[in-house]
C-alpha positions as CSV (number, residue, x, y, z in Angstrom):
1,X,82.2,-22.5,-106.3
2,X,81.5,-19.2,-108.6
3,X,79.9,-16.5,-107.0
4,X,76.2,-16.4,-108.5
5,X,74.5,-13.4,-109.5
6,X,71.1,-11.8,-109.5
7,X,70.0,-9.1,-112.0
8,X,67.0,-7.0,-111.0
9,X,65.4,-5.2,-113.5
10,X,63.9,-2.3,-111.3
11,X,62.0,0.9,-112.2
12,X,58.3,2.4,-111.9
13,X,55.2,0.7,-114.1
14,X,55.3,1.2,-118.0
15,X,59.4,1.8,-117.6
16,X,60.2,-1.5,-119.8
17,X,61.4,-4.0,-117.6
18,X,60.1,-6.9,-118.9
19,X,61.8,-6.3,-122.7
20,X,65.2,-5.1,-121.0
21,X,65.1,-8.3,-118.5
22,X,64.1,-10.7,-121.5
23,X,67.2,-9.3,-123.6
24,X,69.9,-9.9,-120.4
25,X,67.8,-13.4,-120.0
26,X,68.2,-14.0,-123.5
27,X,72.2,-13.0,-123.7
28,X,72.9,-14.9,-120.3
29,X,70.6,-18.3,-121.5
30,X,69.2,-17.9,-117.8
31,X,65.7,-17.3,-116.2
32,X,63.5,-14.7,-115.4
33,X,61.7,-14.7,-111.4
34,X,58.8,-11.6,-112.0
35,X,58.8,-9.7,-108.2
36,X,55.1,-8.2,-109.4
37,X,52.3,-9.4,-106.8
38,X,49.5,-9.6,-109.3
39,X,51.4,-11.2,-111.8
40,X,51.3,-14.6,-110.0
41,X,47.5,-14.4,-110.6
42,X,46.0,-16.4,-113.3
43,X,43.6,-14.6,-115.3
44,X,45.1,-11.1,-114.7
45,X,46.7,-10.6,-117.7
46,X,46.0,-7.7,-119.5
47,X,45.7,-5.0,-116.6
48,X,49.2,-6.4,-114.7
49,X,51.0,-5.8,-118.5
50,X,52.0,-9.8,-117.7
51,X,54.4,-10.7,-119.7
52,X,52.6,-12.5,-123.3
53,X,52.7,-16.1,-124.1
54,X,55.0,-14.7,-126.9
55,X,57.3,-12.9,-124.7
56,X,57.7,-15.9,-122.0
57,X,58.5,-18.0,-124.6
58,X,61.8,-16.0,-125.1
59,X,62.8,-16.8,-121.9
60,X,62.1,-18.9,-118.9
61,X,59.6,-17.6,-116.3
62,X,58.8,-18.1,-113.2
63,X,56.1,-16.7,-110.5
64,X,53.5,-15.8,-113.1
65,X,50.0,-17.9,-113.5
66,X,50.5,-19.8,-110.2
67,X,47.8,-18.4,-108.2
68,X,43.9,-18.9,-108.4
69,X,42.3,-15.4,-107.7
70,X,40.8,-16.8,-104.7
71,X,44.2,-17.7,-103.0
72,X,46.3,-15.7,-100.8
73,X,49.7,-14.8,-100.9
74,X,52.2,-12.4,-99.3
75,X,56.4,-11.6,-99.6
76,X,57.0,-14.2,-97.0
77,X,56.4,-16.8,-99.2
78,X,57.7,-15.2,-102.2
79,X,60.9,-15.0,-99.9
80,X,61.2,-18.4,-98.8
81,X,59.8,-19.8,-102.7
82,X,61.7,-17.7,-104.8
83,X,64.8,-18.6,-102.4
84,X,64.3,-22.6,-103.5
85,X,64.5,-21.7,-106.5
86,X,67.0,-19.8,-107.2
87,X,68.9,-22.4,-105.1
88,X,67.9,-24.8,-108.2
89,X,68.7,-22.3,-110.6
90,X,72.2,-21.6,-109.7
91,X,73.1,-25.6,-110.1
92,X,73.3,-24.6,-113.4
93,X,73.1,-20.8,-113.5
94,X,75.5,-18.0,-112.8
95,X,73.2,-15.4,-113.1
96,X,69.5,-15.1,-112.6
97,X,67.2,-12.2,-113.5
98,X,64.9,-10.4,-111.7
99,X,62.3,-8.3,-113.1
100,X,60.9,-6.5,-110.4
101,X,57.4,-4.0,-109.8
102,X,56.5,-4.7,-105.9
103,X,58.9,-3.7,-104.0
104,X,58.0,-5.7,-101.0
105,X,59.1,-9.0,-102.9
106,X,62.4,-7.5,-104.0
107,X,62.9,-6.1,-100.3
108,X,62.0,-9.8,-99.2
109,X,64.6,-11.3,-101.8
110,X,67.4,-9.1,-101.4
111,X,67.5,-8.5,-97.9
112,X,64.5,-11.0,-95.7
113,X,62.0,-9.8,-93.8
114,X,61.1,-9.7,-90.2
115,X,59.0,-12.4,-88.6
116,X,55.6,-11.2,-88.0
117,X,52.6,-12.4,-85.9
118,X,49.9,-14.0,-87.8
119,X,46.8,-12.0,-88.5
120,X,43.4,-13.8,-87.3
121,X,40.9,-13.1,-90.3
122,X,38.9,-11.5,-88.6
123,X,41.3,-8.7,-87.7
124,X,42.2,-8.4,-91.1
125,X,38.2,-8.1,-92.4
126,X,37.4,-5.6,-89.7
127,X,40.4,-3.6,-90.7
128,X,39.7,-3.8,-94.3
129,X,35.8,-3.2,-93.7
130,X,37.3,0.3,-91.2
131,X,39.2,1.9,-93.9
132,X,36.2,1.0,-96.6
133,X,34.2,2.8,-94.8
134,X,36.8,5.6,-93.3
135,X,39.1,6.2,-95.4
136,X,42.8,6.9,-96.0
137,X,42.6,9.4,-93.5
138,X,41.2,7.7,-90.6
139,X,43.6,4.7,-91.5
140,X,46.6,6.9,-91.1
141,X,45.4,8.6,-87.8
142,X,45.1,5.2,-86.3
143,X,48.7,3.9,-87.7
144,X,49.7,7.2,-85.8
145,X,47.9,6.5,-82.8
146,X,49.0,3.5,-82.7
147,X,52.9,3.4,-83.3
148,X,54.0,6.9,-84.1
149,X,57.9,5.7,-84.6
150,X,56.3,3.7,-88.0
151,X,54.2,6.4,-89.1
152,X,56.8,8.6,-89.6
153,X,59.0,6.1,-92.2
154,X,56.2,4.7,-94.1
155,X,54.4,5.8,-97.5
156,X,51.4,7.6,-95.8
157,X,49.6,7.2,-99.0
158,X,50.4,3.6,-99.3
159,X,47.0,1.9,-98.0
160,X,48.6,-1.1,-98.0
161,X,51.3,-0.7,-95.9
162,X,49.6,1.1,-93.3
163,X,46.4,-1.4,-93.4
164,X,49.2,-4.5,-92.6
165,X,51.0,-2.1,-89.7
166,X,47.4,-1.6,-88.1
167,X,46.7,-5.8,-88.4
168,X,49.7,-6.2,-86.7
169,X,48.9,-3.3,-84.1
170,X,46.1,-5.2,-83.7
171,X,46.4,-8.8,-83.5
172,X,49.6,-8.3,-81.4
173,X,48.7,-5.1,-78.8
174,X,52.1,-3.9,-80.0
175,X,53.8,-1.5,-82.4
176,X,54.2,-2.6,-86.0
177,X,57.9,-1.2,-85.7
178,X,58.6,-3.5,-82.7
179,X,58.8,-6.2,-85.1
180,X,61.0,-4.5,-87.3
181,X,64.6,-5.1,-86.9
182,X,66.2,-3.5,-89.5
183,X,69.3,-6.8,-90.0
184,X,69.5,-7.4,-93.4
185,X,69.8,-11.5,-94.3
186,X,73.0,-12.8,-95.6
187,X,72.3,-14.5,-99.3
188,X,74.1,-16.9,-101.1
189,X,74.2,-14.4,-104.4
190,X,75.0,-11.7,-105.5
191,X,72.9,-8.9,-106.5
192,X,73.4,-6.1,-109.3
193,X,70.9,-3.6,-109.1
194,X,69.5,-2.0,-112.9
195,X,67.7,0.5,-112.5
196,X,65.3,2.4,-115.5
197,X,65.5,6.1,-115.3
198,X,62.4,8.2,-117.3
199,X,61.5,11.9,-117.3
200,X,58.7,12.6,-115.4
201,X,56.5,13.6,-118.1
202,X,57.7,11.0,-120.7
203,X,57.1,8.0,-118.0
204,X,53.4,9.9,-117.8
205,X,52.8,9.3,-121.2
206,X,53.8,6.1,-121.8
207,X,51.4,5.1,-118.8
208,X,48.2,7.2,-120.8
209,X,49.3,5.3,-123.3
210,X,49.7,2.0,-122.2
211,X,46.0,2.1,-120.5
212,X,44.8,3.4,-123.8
213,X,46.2,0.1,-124.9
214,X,44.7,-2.0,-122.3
215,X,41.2,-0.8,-123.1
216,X,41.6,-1.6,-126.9
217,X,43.4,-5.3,-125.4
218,X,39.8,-6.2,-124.0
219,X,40.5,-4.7,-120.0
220,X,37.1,-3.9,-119.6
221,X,35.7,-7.9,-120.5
222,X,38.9,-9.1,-118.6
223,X,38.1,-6.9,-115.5
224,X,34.5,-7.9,-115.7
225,X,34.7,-11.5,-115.4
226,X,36.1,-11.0,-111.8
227,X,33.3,-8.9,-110.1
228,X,32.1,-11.5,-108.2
229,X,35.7,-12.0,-106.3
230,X,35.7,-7.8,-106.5
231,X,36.9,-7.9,-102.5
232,X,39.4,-10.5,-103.5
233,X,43.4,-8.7,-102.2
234,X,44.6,-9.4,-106.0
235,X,41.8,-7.3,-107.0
236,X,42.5,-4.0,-104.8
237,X,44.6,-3.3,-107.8
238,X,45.0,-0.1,-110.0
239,X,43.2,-1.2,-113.1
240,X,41.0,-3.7,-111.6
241,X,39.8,-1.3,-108.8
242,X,38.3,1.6,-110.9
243,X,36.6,-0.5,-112.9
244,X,34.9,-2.6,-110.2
245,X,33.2,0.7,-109.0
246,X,32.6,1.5,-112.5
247,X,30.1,-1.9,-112.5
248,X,28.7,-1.0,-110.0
249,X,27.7,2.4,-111.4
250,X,29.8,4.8,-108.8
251,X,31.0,6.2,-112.4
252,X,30.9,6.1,-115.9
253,X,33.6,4.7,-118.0
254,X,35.4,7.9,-118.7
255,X,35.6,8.9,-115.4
256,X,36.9,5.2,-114.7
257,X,39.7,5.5,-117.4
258,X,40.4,9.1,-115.8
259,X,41.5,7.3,-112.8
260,X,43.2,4.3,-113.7
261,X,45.6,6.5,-115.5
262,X,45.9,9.4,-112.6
263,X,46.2,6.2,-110.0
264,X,48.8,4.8,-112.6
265,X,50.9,7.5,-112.0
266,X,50.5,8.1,-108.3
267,X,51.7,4.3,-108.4
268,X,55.1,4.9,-110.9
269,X,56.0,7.7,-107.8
270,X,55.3,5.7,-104.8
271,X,57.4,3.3,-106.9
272,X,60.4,5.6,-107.4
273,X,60.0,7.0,-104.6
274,X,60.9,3.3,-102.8
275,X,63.7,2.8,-105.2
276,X,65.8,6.1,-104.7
277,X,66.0,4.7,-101.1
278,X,67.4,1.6,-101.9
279,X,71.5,1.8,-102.0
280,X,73.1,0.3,-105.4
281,X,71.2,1.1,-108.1
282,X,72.6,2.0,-111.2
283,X,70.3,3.9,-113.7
284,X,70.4,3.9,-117.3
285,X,68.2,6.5,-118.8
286,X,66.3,5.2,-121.4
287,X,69.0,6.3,-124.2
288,X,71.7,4.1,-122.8
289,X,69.5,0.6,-121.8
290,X,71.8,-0.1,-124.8
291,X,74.8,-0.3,-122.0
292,X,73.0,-2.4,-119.5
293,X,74.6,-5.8,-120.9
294,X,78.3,-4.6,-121.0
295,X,77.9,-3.4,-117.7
296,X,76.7,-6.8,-116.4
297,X,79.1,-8.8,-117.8
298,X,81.8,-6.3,-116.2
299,X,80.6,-6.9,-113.4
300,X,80.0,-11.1,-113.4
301,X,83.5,-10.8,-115.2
């Protein structure tokens, strides 16, 4: 049997990874599985830069308008779904693409996840309803407090990574990082890691830029017609967020705009900040995306 082959497009928001992993789809006549966790959400369109009607019709996708905003979802089941599929895929497929912005759902791809207790709702609620009224700060004391050995890995600015470790602290009376066993899973393919190198100040720009775009795309109406799921998980979202307390009348628009593009690029270097840990990436800077398809095909030979 030939060894099969997954492609994942990585890189930070607004670094182009749905044109570059259309164009390897496109040479490779394959599919494309998007690894975003707001993508999957019907409706959310504009402020998740979802790939356009247009653009999908290039390619086959997959894992984009599957979810009604009132419906959970987590990397578990990204895992175990995207798993069956590329399973299909590869009875006729060499290579697959990945296109990927949450790196939980690559990390669940590539490598599995532990198995985790499940959170009673009402942990989760009072949890969410603690840090809405604490704050970032208080949520990362108690993450200390409460498993120390955890606290010191994880993205302390990353709400919702220490929000799950304190469900689990929680709902289980023991540390997150007990649960964590650190084996990766052995997969059936094989992956090639691309990843999209930007300067720091150009990747700034073209995120200004791109929420300038949004706005003129109709954000604002999009945003609006979701208020009334506002607490909805899909919805925590940078984008979706700012302008949910903008309704409300915390602050004006400006202010609002002000923050979706400083909380845009807080995001792009949490994001990089996750990907220089991952081993086997191989950047191209934006000057040599040019190279990306030679270098696949070297590799699938």
């Amino acid at each position: 049997m030939a060894t099969k082959y997954l492609v994942c497009v990585l890189g930070p928001t607004a670094s182009g990874k749905t044109s570059l992993a259309i164009q390897i789809a496109q040479h490779f006549n394959t599919h494309i599985l998007s690894a975003d966790s707001r993508q999957l959400y019907q409706g959310l369109n504009i402020g998740t830069a979802k790939a356009t009607p247009e653009e999908r019709a290039q390619a086959p996708h997959h894992f984009i308008d599957t979810l009604d905003i009132t419906e959970a979802y987590n990397a578990g089941q990204f895992e175990r779904e995207s798993l069956v599929l590329l399973n299909e895929l590869y009875q006729t497929h060499d290579v697959v693409v990945l296109a990927g912005g949450t790196g939980l759902y690559v990390q669940a791809l590539l490598q599995g996840l532990d198995e985790f207790p499940d959170i009673p709702i009402e942990v989760r609620l009072q949890v969410r309803n603690d840090f809405d009224t604490k704050g970032l700060a208080w949520l990362q004391q108690e993450v200390l407090r409460l498993d120390p050995d955890f606290y010191g890995v994880v993205d302390k600015q990353n709400p919702s990574r220490l929000t799950r470790a304190l469900e689990v602290c929680r709902a289980s009376g023991k540390p997150y990082s007990s649960f964590r066993s650190g084996q990766a899973k052995l997969r059936g393919f094989t992956p090639i890691l691309i990843g999209l190198e930007w300067p720091k100040e150009a990747l700034y720009d073209r995120i200004d830029a791109r929420v300038d775009m949004m706005l003129e795309q109709g954000l604002l109406e999009e945003a609006r017609q979701f208020l009334p799921h506002k607490n909805q998980q899909a919805l925590q979202t940078v984008g979706y967020e700012e302008l949910m307390h903008h309704f409300e009348g915390d602050y004006d628009l400006p202010e609002a705009i002000r923050l979706i593009k400083r909380n845009s690029r807080h995001y792009a270097k949490r994001q990089k900040t996750w990907l220089n840990r991952m081993e086997g990436i191989t950047w191209f800077k934006t000057a040599e995306v040019g190279g990306v398809i030679p270098f696949i095909e070297k590799q699938v030979g």
